[in-house]
C-alpha positions as CSV (number, residue, x, y, z in Angstrom):
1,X,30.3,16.6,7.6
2,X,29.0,18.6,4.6
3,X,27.5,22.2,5.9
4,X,23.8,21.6,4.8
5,X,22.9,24.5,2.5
6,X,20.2,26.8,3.4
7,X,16.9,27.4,1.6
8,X,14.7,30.2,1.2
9,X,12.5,28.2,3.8
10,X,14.9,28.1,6.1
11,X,16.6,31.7,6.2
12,X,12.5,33.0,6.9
13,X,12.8,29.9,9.8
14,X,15.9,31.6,10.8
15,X,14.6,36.0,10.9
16,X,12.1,34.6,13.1
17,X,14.5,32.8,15.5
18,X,11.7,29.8,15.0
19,X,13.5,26.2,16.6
20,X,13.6,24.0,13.5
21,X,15.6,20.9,12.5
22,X,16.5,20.3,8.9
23,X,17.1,17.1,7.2
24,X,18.7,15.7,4.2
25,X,17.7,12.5,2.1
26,X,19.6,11.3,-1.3
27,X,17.9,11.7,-4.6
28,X,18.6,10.8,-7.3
29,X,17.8,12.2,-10.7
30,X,15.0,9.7,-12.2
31,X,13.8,8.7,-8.0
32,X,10.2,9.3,-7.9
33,X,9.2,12.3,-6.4
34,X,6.3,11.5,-3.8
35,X,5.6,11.9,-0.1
36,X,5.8,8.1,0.6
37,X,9.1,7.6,-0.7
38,X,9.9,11.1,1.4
39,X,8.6,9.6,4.6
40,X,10.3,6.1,4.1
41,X,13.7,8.0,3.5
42,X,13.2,10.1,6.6
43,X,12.2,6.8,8.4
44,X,9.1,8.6,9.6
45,X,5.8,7.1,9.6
46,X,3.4,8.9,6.7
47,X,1.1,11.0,8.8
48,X,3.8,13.2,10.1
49,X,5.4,13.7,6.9
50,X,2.9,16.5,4.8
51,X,3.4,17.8,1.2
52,X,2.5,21.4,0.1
53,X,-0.3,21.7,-2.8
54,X,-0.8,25.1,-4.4
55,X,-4.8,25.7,-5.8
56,X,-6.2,28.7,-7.1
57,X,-9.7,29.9,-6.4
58,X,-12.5,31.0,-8.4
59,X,-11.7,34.4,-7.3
60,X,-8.2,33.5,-9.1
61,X,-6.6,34.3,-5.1
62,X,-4.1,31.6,-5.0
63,X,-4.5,28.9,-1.8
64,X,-1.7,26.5,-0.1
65,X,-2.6,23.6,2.0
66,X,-0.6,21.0,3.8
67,X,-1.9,17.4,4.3
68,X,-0.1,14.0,5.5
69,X,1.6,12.8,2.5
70,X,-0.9,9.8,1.5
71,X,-3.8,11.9,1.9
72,X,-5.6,13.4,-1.0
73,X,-7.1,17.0,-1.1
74,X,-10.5,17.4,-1.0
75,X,-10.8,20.3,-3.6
76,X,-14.6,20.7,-2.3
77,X,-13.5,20.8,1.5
78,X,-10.9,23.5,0.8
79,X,-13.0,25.8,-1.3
80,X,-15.3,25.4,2.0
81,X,-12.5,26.1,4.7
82,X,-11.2,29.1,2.2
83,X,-14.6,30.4,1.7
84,X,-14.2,30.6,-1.6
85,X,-16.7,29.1,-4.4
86,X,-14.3,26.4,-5.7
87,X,-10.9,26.0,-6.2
88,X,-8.8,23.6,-8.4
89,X,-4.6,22.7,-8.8
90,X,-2.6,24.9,-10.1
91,X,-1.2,23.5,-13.4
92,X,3.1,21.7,-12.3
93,X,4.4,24.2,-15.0
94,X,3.2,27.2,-13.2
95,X,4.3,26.1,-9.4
96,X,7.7,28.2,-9.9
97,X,6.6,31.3,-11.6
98,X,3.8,31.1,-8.8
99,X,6.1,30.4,-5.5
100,X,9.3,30.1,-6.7
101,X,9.6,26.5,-6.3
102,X,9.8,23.4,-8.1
103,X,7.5,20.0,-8.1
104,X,8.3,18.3,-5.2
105,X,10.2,20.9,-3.1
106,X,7.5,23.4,-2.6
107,X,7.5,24.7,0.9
108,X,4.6,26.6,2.5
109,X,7.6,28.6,4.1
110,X,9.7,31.7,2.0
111,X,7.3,31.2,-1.2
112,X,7.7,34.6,-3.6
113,X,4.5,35.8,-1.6
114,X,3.1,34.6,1.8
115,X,-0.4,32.8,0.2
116,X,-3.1,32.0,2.8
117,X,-2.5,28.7,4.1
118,X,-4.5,25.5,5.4
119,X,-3.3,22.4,7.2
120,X,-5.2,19.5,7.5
121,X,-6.5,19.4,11.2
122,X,-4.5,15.9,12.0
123,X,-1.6,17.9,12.7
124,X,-2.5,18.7,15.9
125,X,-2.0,15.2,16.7
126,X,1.8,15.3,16.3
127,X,4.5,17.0,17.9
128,X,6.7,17.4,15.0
129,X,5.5,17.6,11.4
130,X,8.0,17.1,8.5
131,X,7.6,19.0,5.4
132,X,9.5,20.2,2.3
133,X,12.8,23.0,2.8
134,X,12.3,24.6,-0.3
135,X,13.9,21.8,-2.2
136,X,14.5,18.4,-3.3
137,X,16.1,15.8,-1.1
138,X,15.4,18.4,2.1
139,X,12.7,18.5,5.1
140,X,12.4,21.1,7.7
141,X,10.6,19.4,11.2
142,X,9.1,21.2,13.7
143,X,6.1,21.7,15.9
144,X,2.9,21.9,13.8
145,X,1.3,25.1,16.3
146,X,4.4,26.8,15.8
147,X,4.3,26.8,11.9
148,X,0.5,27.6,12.5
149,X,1.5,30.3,14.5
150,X,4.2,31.9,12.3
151,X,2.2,32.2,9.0
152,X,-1.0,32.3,10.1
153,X,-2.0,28.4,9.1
154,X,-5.5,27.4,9.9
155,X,-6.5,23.4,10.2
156,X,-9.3,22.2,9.4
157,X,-10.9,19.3,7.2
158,X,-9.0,19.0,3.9
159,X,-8.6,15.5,3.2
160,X,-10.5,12.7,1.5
161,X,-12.2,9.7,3.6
């Protein structure tokens, strides 16, 4: 069996002697890079699988929240929960220069600098939460309070009805 190769998410998983279990899924150049297909190659249902969205405030502070991976962000919600005035995406050609990953492998975990980070509160409905390792084709599980706990995630209301 091929020795999985360790991200940037995963070494910071590994300082803090945090339980974790990483897993791989083929991609193919040209696959589509969303959530659903994620959660469908994991064989996981879509509300435990969460993507990482990077928006920057009015007060230019840069924000990350997590949310199940068929959920959309509510841009007004998380200007609320950040107490901030607004906040809106960053633009996909800045996501590397701003965490040091790429579209669809951005990890709230080992970004260039820890941003303040917001989960949706549905989390605390599952024992295990899947989300990105710092790259394509990986996902790091583990128990949503302990990720909370680690990097100081709040969860709250971030979603779309």
């Amino acid at each position: 069996m091929k020795k999985i190769q360790k991200t940037n998410a995963m070494r910071f998983l590994d300082q803090h002697k945090v339980e974790y279990e990483a897993h791989t899924y083929e991609h193919k150049e040209g696959d589509p890079v969303d959530g659903v297909h994620v959660a469908n190659m994991l064989h996981q249902p879509v509300e435990a699988v969460y993507k990482t969205l990077v928006t920057q405030a009015n007060t230019k502070e840069y924000l990350v929240y997590m949310l199940p991976v068929e959920k959309e962000l509510d841009l007004k919600k998380c200007a609320k929960i950040a107490k901030v005035k607004s906040c809106e995406m960053i633009h996909v050609k800045d996501i590397n220069k701003i965490t040091g990953y790429i579209r669809g492998g951005c990890s709230p975990l080992g970004m260039k600098k820890q941003f303040r980070t917001f989960i949706e509160k549905d989390c605390l409905n599952q024992d295990k939460i899947y989300f990105s390792a710092g790259k394509i084709g990986m996902q790091i599980e583990m128990d949503p309070k302990t990720l909370m706990d680690l990097i100081h995630v709040q969860a709250g209301d971030i979603t779309k009805e």
